[in-house]
N, C-alpha and C positions, 0 to 999 in steps of 0.2 A: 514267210508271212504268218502263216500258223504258228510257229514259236513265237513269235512277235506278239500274235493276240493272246497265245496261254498265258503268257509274262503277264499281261496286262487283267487277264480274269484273274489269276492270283495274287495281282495287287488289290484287288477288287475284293476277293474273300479275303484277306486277311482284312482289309480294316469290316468289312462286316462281321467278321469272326472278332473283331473286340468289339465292338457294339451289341453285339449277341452275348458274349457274355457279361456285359457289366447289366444285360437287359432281365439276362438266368438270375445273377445275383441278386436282381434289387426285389423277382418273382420270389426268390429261396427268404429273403427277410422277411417279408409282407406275407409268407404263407398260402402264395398268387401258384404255387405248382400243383397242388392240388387240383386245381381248375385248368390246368394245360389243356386236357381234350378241349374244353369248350374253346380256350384261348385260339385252340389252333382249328377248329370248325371254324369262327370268325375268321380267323384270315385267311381259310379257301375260301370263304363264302364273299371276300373282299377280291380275292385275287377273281375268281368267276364274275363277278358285278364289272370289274374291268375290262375282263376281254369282253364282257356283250357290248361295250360300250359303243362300238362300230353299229349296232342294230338299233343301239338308244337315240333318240334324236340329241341335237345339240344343247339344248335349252338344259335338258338333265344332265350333261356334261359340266355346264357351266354355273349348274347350279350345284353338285358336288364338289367342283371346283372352289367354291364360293367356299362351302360348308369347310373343307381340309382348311382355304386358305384361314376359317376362323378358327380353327383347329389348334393350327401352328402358331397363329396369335395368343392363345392361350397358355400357351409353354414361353415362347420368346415374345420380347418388348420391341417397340417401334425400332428400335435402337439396333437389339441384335438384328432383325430381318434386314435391317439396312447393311450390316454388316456381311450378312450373307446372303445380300444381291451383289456388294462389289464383289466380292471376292468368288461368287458364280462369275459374274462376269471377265473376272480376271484371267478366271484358268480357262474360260472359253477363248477369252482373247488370246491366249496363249497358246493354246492347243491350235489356233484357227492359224499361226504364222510358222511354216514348216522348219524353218532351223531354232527355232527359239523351243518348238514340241520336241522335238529329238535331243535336246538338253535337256527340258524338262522333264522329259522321261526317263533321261538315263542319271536324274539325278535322284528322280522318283522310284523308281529303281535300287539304286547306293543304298536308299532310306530302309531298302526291306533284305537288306543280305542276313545272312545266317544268325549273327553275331548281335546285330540291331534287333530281328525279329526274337530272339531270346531276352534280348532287354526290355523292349517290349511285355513280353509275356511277363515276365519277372513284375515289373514296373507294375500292370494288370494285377497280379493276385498279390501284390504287397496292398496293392489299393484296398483289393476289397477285404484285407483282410484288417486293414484300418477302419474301413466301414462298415463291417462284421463287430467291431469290438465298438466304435462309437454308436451304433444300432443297441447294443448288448446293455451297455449305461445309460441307454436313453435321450441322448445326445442326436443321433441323427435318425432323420425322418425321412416319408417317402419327396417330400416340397423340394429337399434337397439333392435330389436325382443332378438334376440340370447340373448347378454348380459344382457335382462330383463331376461330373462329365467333362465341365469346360475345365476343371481346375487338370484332372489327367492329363488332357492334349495339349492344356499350354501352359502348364507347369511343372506336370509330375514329369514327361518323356524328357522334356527340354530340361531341367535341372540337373537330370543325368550328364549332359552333354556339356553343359556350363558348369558341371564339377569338376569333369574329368578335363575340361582344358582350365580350370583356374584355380585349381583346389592344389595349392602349393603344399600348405600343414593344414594339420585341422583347427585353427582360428578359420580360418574359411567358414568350416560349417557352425562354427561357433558366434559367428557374424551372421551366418545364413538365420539362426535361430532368431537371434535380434533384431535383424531388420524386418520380421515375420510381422513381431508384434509393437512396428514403430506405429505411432499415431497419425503416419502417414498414409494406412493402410486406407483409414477410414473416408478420405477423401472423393477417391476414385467411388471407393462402392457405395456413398449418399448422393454421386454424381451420375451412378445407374441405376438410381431407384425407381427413377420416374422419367420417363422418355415423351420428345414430342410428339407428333403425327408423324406419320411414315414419309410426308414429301417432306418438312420439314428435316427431320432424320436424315433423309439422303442427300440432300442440301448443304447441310451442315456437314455431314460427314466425308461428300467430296470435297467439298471445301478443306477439311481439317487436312485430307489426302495429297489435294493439290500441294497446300503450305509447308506439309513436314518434308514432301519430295523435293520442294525447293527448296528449304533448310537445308537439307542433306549433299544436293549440289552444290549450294554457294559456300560448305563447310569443307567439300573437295574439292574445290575449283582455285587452284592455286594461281590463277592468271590474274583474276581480279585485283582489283586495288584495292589498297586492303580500307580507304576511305569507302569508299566505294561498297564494300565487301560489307564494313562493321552498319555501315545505314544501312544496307539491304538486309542485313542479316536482325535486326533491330525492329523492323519494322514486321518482316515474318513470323518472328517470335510476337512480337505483340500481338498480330492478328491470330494466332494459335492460342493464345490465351487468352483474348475474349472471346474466342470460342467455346474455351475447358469454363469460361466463365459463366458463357450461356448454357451451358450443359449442368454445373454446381446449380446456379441460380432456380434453373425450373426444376431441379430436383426440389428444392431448400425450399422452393413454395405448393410442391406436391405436399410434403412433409405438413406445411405447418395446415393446409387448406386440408387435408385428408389424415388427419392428429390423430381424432377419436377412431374413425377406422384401422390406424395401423395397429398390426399386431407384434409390440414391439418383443417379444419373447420369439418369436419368428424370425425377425429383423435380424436382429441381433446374432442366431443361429446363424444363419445366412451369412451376415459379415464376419464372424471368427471362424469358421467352418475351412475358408482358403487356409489360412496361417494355422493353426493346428493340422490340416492334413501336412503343411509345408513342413513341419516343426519335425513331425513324427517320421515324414519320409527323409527327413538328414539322415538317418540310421542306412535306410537302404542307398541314399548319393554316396556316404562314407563307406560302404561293404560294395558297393562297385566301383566305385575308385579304388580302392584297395584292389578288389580282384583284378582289373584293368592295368592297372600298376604292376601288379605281380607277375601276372600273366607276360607281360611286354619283356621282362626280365628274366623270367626261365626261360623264355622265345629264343633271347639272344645268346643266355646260360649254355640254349639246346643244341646252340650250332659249333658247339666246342666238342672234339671229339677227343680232346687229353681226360676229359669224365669220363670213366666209364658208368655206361646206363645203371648199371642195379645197383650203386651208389646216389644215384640222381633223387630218388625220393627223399629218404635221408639226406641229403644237402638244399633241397629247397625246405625240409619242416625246418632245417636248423637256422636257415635265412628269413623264413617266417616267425620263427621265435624269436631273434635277432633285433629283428626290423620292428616287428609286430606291427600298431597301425600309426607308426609315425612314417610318415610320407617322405619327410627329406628324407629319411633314414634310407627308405626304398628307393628312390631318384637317385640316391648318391654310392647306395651300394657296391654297381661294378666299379667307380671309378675307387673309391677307398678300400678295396678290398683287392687279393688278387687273384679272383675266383676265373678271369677269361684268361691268365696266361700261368697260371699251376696244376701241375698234375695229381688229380684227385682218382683215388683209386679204391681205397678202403674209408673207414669209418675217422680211423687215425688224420687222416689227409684231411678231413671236412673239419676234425676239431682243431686244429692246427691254422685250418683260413681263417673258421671262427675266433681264432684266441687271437690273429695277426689282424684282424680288423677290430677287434675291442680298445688293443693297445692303441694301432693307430688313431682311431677316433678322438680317443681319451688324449692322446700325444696333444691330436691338433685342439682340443677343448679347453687345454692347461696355454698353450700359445696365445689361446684368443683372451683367455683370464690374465695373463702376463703381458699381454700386449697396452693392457688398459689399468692395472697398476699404478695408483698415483704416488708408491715407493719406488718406482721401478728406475733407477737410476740413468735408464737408456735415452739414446735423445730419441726427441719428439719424431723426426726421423725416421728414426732405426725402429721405434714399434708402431709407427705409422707402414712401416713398409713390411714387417713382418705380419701385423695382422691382414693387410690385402693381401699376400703370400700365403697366409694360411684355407683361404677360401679356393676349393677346387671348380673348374670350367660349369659348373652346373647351374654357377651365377653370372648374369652378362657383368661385362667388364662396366657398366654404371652404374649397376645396383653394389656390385662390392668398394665402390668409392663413392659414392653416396653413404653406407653403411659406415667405409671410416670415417667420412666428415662425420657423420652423427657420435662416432663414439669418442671424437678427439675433440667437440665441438670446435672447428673449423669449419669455413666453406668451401664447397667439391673442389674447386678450380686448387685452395691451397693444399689439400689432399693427394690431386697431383701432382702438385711441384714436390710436396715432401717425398713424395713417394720416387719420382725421378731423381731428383738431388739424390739421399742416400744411394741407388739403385746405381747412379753415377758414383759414388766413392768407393761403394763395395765393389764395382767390376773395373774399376776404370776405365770409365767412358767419358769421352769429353763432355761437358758440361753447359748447357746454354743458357743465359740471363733470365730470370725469373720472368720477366716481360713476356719473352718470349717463348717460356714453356708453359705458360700461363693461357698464352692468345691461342697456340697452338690447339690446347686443351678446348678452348672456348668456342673454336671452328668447330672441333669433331664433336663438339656437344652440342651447336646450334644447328647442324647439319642430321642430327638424328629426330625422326619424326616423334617418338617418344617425349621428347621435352618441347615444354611451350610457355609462353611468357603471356601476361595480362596486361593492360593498358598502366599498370603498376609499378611495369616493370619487376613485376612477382614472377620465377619463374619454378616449374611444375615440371616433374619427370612420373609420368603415365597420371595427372590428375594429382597426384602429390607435391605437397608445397615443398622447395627444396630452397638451404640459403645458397645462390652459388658463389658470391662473393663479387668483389671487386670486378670491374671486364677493363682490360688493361686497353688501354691505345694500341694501333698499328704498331709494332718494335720498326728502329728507325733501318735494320736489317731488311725489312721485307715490306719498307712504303716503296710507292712507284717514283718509279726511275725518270727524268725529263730528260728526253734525246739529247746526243751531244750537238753542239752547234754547225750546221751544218751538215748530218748525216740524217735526220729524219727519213723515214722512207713508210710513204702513204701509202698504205696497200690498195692494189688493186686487184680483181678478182675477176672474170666471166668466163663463160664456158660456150662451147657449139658439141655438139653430136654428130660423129660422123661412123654409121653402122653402127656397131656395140663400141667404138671408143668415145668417149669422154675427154675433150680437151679445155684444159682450164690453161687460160692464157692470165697472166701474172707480171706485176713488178719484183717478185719477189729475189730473192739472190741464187745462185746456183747451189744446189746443196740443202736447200729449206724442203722440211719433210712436208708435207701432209696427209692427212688423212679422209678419208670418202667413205659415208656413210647412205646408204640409200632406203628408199622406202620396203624395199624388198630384201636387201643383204642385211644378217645382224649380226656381223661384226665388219669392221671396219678395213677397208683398201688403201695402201699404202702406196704412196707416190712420192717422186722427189723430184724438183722442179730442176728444169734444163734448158736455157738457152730462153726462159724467161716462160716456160710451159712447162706443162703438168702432166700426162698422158694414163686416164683410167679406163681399162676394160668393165663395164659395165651389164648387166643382166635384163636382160629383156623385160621393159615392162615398167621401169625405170621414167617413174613422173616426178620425183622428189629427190633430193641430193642437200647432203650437210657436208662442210669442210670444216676441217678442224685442225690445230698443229699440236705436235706433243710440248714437254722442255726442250728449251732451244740446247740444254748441255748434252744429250742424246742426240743430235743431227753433227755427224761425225763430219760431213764432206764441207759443211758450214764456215764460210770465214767468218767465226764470233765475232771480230772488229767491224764485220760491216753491220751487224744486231745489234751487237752491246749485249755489256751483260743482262740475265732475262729477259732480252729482247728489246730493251730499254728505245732504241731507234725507230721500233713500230710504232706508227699512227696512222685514226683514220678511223671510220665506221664498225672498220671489221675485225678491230683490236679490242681484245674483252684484256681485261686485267685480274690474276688472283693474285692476293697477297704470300703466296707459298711458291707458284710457279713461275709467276712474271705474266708477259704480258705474250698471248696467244689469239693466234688466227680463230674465226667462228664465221662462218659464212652459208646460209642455207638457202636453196635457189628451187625456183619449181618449173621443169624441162618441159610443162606444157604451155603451147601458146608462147 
């Protein structure tokens, strides 16, 4: 229990240990240290006024009370305070429900390990040493404290973290720069300029709360219809933005009612102040992405004991000169190199990996330039299939065929056929109809949450428009099959519990596999049905039960003639159909009641 609370004071000092210093720093600008002693008589003479506060009657309580809460009004607008009464109340609610605290903490926790709290700190004195040099120009002021403050915890810490997981190369940070200072900026922050009264604030802003949470459900909630889905989802949006509208609006008429009062040289500061600190800290997201990068790479380097150690420095400077701050370069270097399975010993050995990774590089750079040669005598084919050859595992298998449709101008779908076709001549492999390595292609790419289609029938792989081309019909290979005449056989399905066995009694034939899924097992029980029964050992506790059948050409003991092929003789409720498997068992039942 005591380790339990240290943990928890030193979550406690550390964020007060950043607050204190960005509070040292803004004293060190303004020349406020000099006055420390008095600074800090006021705040024992504040801390003592408090504890007597037991001996003060209540009236002086609440009328201090009163005075802070104008206080705090003077720093923060209707707006923030509302913001930080949900979000008080959220972590109270949170804290107040014992399993939901003990995630929370140990995710709270995660937040402050070794690695994080250095970043942190780092993140901290780049800050202020941006606000050091913007102070120095005359550029920032003390007004602008606040907006240093809020721009840190929800910009500066968090861009570290959405570098290092989406910063592929550096157009990343090169986009980061330009969306800084899109004209979009200015939206949001004439939308904070002027706030309504605190109930209205809170009003609004549960409101805004409730709406975007139920966006966010009915944008994962795949059961819905998707009629159903696109009105509700239609209607949410729109009442979120006549929100963002009432929110613009009373800004836009603060604005023009309080003209002669604004001090628009202040304004102004205030609104480019986010986007230049954003601009200048790309420098620090790219020098910790780099180290983050690098670091993960000699980590994995380190567990190679064919290096010997007093070579290891000398082989990561010559991997950082290599690489230096191109990012794929780093991502791709153990697999283009053969630094995890050669023995490096001397100096000799390092420049030797070095020289065997230049060439290589260079080999595959001259493949991807000849691949796209509109001399290149090869068929379309054969440097469609070598340029997706020439990309190593560090791209998913639809970004490097997306990449060749882009550069053969084709659509993905025909990307893959060419690429299979040759891949079938060069190895000799049988060969399937366009049709159908076509649709094939079209499953596994409608099946990946990645790509998504618009009422346009436009379709998008991660938010990008992609052409995919043509979507062929069912191949008449793999349309459903209609039972022979005669041999239909309607499944039927129930079960009783008797102890831990599970009996599922059945029409099915002898030899038909299936399979038993429960709410408590996660993977699957296997059965084969006898004498027109089923028989599963089941686990305690057992309220829910799925049946499912594999391909009927894997149930060995199966007379195929009484199924047909893919099962083609099944009908009935509990016969699902895929166009690749045939037609399979799916039956799920709830053993209470």
């Amino acid at each position: 229990m005591n380790k339990s609370k240290n943990k928890k004071y030193q979550i406690i000092i550390a964020i007060q240990s950043i607050v204190m210093l960005f509070l040292i720093g803004y004293m060190y600008i303004n020349g406020y240290l000099k006055n420390l002693k008095v600074e800090i008589q006021s705040f024992l003479n504040a801390i003592i006024g408090y504890a007597k506060l037991n001996v003060i009657n209540r009236l002086t309580f609440f009328d201090n009370l009163s005075v802070a809460f104008g206080s705090i009004t003077d720093v923060l607008n209707n707006r923030e305070i509302a913001i930080l009464i949900f979000s008080t109340a959220f972590v109270v609610l949170i804290l107040s429900i014992g399993k939901i605290r003990s995630s929370f903490l140990k995710v709270l926790k995660s937040l402050f390990v070794k690695q994080f709290v250095l970043m942190y700190f780092l993140t901290l004195l780049f800050t202020f040493v941006m606000v050091l040099i913007l102070e120095r120009i005359g550029f920032w002021e003390v007004y602008l404290l606040k907006e240093t403050i809020t721009w840190f915890i929800l910009v500066g810490i968090i861009s570290n973290f959405k570098a290092i997981d989406k910063a592929k190369d550096t157009n990343y940070f090169k986009k980061v720069i330009k969306d800084n200072f899109s004209i979009m900026i200015t939206i949001p922050f004439i939308a904070n300029l002027y706030s309504f009264s605190i109930l209205y604030e809170l009003i609004l802003l549960g409101m805004l709360i409730v709406f975007s949470a139920s966006l966010v459900v009915i944008e994962k909630q795949p059961t819905l219809q998707e009629t159903y889905h696109n009105k509700t989802k239609t209607v949410v949006t729109m009442i979120i933005s006549i929100i963002s509208i009432f929110y613009l609006g009373n800004s836009i008429r603060g604005i023009i009612i309080n003209f002669e009062e604004l001090d628009l040289l202040k304004t102004l500061k205030s609104m480019v102040l986010p986007s230049i600190l954003s601009s200048i800290f790309v420098l620090f997201n790219l020098l910790y992405v780099l180290y983050a990068r690098y670091q993960i790479m000699f980590i994995r380097i380190g567990f190679k004991k064919i290096i010997k150690d007093k070579i290891r420095p000398y082989l990561y400077l010559r991997i950082i000169l290599v690489c230096n701050v191109q990012l794929t370069k780093i991502d791709r270097f153990l697999k283009d190199s053969d630094v995890l399975c050669m023995h490096i010993s001397n100096i000799r050995d390092v420049n030797r990996l070095i020289k065997s990774y230049k060439n290589k590089t260079t080999k595959n750079l001259l493949t991807k330039m000849n691949s796209t040669d509109k001399n290149d005598d090869r068929s379309l084919e054969n440097r469609t299939f070598d340029y997706i050859e020439s990309y190593d595992e560090t791209y998913s298998e639809f970004e490097i065929f997306i990449n060749a449709a882009n550069e053969f101008q084709v659509p993905v779908l025909e990307a893959y056929y060419l690429y299979s076709k040759y891949q079938s001549e060069k190895y000799n492999m049988p060969l399937i109809s366009e049709t159908e390595s076509k649709f094939i292609s079209f499953m596994g790419i409608k099946s990946e949450p990645s790509f998504s289609v618009d009422e346009y029938h436009t379709w998008y792989y991660n938010g990008t428009k992609i052409r995919m081309g043509e979507i062929p019909p069912i191949p008449k290979s793999m349309e459903k099959l209609e039972p022979f005449e005669g041999k239909a056989i309607c499944v039927e399905l129930s079960c009783s519990i008797n102890g831990s066995k599970l009996l599922v009694k059945t029409n099915l034939p002898n030899g038909f596999i299936l399979h038993l899924t429960t709410n408590i097992t996660k993977s699957f029980l296997k059965g084969e049905v006898k004498n027109n029964q089923c028989i599963f050992d089941i686990p305690n506790g057992t309220k829910e039960i799925k049946l499912t059948s594999p391909i009927i050409s894997i149930m060995k003991n199966l007379d195929k003639d009484t199924i047909g092929e893919k099962g083609r003789n099944l009908v009935g409720d509990l016969v699902k159909f895929d166009p690749f498997y045939g037609k399979q068992i799916e039956w799920e039942c709830s053993l209470i009641g």
